[in-house]
C-alpha positions in Angstrom: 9.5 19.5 -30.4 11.3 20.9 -27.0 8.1 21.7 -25.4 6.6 18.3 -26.4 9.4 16.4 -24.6 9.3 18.5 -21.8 5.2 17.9 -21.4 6.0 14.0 -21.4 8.5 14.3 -19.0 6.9 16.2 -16.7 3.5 14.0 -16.8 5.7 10.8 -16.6 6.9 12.5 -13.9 3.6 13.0 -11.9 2.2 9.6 -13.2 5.2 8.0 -11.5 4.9 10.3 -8.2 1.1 10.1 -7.8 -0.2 6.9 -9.8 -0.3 4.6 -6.6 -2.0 7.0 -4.3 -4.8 7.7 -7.3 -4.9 3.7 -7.8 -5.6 3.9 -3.5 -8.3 6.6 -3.9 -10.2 4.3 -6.7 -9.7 0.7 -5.0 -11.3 2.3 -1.7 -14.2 3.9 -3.9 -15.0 0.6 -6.3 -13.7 -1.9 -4.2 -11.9 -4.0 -6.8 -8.3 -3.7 -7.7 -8.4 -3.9 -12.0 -11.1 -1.5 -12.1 -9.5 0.9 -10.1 -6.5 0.5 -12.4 -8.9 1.0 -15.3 -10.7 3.9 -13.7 -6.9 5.8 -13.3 -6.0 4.9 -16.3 -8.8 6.9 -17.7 -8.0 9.1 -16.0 -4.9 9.5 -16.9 -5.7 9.7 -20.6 -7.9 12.6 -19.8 -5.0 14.2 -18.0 -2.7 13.7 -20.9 -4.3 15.9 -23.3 -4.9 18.7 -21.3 -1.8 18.6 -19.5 -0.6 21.9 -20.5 -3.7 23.3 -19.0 -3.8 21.1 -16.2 0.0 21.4 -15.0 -0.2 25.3 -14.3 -3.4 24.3 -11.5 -3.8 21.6 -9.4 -2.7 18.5 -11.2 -3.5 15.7 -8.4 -6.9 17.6 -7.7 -7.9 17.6 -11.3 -6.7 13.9 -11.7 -8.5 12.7 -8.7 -11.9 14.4 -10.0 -11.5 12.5 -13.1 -11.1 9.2 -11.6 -14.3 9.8 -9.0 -15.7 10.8 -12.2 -15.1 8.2 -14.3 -16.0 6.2 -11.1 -19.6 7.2 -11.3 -20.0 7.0 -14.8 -18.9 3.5 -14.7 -21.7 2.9 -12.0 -24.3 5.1 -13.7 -23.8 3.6 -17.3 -23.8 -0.2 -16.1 -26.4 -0.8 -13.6 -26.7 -4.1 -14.6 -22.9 -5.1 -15.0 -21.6 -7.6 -12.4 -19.8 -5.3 -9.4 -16.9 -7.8 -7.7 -16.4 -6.3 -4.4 -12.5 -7.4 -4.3 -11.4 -9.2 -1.5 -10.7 -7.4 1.9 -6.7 -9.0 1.8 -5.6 -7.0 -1.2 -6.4 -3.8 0.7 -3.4 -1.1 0.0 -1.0 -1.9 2.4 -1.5 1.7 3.8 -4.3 0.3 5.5 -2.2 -1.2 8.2 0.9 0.5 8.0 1.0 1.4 11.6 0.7 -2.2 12.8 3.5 -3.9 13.2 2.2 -7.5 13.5 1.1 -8.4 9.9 -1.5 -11.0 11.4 -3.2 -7.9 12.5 -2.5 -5.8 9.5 -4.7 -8.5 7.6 -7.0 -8.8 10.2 -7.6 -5.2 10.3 -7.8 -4.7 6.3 -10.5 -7.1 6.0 -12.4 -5.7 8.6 -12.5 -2.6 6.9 -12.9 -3.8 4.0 -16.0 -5.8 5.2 -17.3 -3.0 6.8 -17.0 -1.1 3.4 -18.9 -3.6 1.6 -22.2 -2.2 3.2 -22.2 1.3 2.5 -23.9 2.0 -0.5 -21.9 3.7 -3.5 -22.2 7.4 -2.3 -21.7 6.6 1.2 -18.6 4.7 0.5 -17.6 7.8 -1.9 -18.2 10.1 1.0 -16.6 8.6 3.4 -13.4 7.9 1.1 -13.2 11.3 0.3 -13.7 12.7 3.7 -11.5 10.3 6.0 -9.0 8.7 3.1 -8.1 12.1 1.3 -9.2 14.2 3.6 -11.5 16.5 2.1 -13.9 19.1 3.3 -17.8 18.4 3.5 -17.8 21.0 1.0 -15.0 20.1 -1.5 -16.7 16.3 -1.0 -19.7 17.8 -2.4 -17.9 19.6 -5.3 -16.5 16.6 -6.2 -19.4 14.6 -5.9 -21.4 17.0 -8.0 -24.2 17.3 -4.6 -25.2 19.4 -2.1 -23.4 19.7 1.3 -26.4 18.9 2.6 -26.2 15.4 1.0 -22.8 14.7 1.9 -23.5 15.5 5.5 -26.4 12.7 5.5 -24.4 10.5 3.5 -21.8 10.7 6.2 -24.0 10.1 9.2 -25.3 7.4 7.4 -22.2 6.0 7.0 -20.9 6.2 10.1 -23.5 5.0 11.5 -23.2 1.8 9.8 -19.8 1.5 10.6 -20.2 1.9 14.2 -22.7 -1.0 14.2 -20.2 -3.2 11.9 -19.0 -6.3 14.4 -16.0 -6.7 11.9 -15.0 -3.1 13.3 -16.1 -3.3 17.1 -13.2 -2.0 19.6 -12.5 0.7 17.2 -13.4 4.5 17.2 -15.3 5.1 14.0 -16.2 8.7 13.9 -15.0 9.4 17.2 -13.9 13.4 17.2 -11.1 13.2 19.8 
């Protein structure tokens, strides 16, 4: 009974310290706020019952897999399910964090999000995983279940498009300085 208490402590604990940047990592990837909830808290469930496993590794690596998977099951399973897009003002207020004037904060977050919009599904995966949680081309691809190869054209695609987004003129998309 000790070790049982201590298991639900310990993944309250993490559910509580990493819930909200997991709920982040799915909003950017399906672009609407209640799936992303839903997509975590499948997650989530996942993660519960293998948590003894799953505690001695990586537990916000394993966690985050499970929510881009659950991601693309959702999109692979319901091809014909209605896909909101969300609206670009309920962006994660990390978005704008480091602007002070809020007009701009909004401004800016619906620009992104706008500019998000036409990426296709692995493009916007890509480029969430590369530039939001700052993953390697190759732990993109392990996560995406693809090639290097693909994530590197998915990138370039990507960035591509967001260079050419109006909503994002003045900014440095994929600039390497």
């Amino acid at each position: 009974m000790q070790r049982s208490e201590s298991r639900d402590e310990d993944f309250t604990a993490f559910v509580l310290a990493r819930s909200a940047r997991l709920v982040h990592i799915a909003r950017m990837l399906c672009g609407d706020a209640a799936l992303a909830e839903d997509l975590v808290q499948t997650a989530l469930e996942k993660a519960y019952l293998r948590w003894d496993r799953i505690e001695l590794g990586d537990p916000f690596g394993y966690v985050r897999q499970a929510v881009v998977n659950q991601h693309l099951s959702w999109v692979r399973r319901r091809p014909w399910r209605e896909r909101p897009s969300g609206h670009a003002a309920e962006l994660d207020q990390s978005l704008g964090s480091y602007v002070v004037d809020p007009v701009v904060a909004v401004d800016r977050k619906i620009a992104i999000a706008g500019a998000l919009r036409v990426l296709t599904r692995r493009e916007r995966a890509v480029v969430v995983l590369r530039y939001v949680e700052d993953l390697t081309e190759a732990q993109t691809a392990a996560t995406l279940g693809v090639a290097v190869g693909t994530v590197k054209s998915a990138n370039s695609r990507a960035l591509q498009k967001l260079r050419a987004a109006p909503e994002l003129s003045g900014s440095h998309v994929g600039d390497q300085s």
